[in-house]
C-alpha positions in Angstrom: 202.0 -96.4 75.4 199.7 -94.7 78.0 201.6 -96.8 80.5 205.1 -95.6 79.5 203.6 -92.2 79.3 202.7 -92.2 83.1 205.5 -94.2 84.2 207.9 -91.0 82.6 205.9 -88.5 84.5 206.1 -90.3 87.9 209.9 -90.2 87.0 209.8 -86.8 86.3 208.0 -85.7 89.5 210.5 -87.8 91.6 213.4 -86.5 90.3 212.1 -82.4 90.6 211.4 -83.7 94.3 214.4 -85.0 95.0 216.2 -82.1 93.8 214.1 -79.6 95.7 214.9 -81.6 98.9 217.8 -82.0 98.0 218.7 -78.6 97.3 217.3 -77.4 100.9 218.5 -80.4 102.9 222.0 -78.8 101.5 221.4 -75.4 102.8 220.0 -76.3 106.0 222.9 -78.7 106.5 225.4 -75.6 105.4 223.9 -73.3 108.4 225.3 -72.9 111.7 224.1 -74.8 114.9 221.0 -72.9 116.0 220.8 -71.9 119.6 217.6 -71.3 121.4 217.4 -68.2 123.9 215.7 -69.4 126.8 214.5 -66.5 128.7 214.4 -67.8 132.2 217.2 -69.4 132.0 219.2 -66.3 130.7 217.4 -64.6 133.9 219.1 -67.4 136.6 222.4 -67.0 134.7 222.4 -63.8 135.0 221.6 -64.1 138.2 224.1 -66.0 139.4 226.8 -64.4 137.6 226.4 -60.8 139.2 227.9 -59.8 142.2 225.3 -59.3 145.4 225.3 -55.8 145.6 223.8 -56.1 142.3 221.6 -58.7 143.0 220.5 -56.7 146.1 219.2 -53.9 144.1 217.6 -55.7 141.0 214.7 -58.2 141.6 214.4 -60.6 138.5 211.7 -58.4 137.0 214.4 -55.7 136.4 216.8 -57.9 135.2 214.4 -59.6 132.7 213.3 -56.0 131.7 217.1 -54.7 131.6 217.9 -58.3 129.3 215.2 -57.6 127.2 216.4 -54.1 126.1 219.8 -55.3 125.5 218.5 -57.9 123.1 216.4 -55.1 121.7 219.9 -53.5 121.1 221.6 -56.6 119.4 218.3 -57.1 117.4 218.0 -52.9 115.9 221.6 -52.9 115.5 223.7 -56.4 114.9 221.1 -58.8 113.6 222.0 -60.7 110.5 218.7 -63.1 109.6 220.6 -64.4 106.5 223.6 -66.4 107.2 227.3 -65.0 107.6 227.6 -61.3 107.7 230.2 -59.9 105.5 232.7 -59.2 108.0 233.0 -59.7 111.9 230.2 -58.3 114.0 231.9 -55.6 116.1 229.8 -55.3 120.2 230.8 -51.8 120.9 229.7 -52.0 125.3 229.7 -48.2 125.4 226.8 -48.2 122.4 225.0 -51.0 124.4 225.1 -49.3 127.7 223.8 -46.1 126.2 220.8 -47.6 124.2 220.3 -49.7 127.5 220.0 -46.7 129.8 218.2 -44.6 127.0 215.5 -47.2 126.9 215.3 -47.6 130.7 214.9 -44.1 131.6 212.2 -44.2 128.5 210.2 -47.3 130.5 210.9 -46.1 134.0 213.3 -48.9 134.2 215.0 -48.5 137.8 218.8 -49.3 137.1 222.4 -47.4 137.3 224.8 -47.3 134.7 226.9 -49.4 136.3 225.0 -52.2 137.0 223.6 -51.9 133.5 227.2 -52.7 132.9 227.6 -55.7 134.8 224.1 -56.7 133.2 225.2 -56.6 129.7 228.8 -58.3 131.1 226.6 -61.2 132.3 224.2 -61.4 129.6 227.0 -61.8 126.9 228.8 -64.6 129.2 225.4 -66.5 128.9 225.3 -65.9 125.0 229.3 -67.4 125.4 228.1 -70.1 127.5 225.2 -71.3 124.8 227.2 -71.2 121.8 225.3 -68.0 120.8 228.7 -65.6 120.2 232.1 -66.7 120.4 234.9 -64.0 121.6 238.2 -64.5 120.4 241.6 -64.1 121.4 241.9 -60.2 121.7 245.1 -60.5 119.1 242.9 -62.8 116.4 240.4 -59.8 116.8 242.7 -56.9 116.4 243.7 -58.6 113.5 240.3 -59.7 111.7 239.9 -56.0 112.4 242.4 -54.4 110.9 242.1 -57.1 107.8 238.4 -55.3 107.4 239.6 -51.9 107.6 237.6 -51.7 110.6 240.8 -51.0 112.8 244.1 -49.3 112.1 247.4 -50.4 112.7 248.2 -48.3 116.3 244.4 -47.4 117.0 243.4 -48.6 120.2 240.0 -49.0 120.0 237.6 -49.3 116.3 236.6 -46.5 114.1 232.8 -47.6 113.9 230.2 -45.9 113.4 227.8 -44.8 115.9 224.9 -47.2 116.2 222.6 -44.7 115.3 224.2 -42.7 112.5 222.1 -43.0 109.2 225.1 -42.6 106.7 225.1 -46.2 107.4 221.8 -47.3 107.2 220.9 -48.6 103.7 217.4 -47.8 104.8 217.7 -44.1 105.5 
């Protein structure tokens, strides 16, 4: 009896286990492919991909610095830890280029606008070139956009929200 007692419990605790693993072998299967940033290798991309009169002017410390404050962008403003955001994750350039020039004149960050600019243009061809973002066809995009309300039909360019207005922010 003692023997059929045990031999039920060892069932038991098998079966919770297999469920549990189960259950999170599903999710993690279910998840996207992850992609790992690697910093220096972001830095020779980037390198590479600017033209030499940018090159010229920023040595890889300032293009390390200037990469690292657009990441600080993406992470404050379009980070989703948690699987699929609701709806398409919209880059507005003109909101990275400001934060990016706001931080560097903050950290004495030697840069112009328009290299900036090419900076961020570079960076998100490396994050195209990992697998990190995929752009669409501009058409697919207008129309995922208007599908969200995020575009009109005859706007040219997205009603969002500034990045730092707080009607938005849940946390506000």
């Amino acid at each position: 009896m003692v023997v059929l007692i045990l031999g039920l419990g060892v069932l038991a605790v098998v079966a919770i286990a297999l469920v549990a693993v189960g259950g999170g072998v599903a999710k993690t299967a279910a998840m996207p492919d992850q992609v790992v940033y690697d910093v220096m290798e972001s830095i020779d991309f980037c390198a590479e991909a600017l033209p030499d009169n940018v090159t010229a002017t920023l040595s890889y410390d300032d293009l390390r610095r200037t990469l690292r404050l657009h990441l600080e962008w993406i992470q404050a403003y379009h980070f989703t830890p948690d699987g699929d955001p609701e709806g398409p994750i919209v880059f507005n350039s003109d909101d990275a280029l400001s934060y990016v020039m706001e931080r560097a004149a903050v950290t004495g960050l030697p840069i112009s606008a328009d290299h900036a600019k090419q900076v961020i243009d570079a960076h998100l061809a490396y994050f195209q070139f990992t697998g990190a973002v995929h752009i669409e066809d501009p058409e697919l995009v207008t129309r995922d956009l208007t599908d969200f309300g995020i575009l009109e039909i005859g706007d040219e360019t997205p009603s969002i929200p500034p990045a730092n207005d707080s009607s938005t922010d849940p946390t506000a």
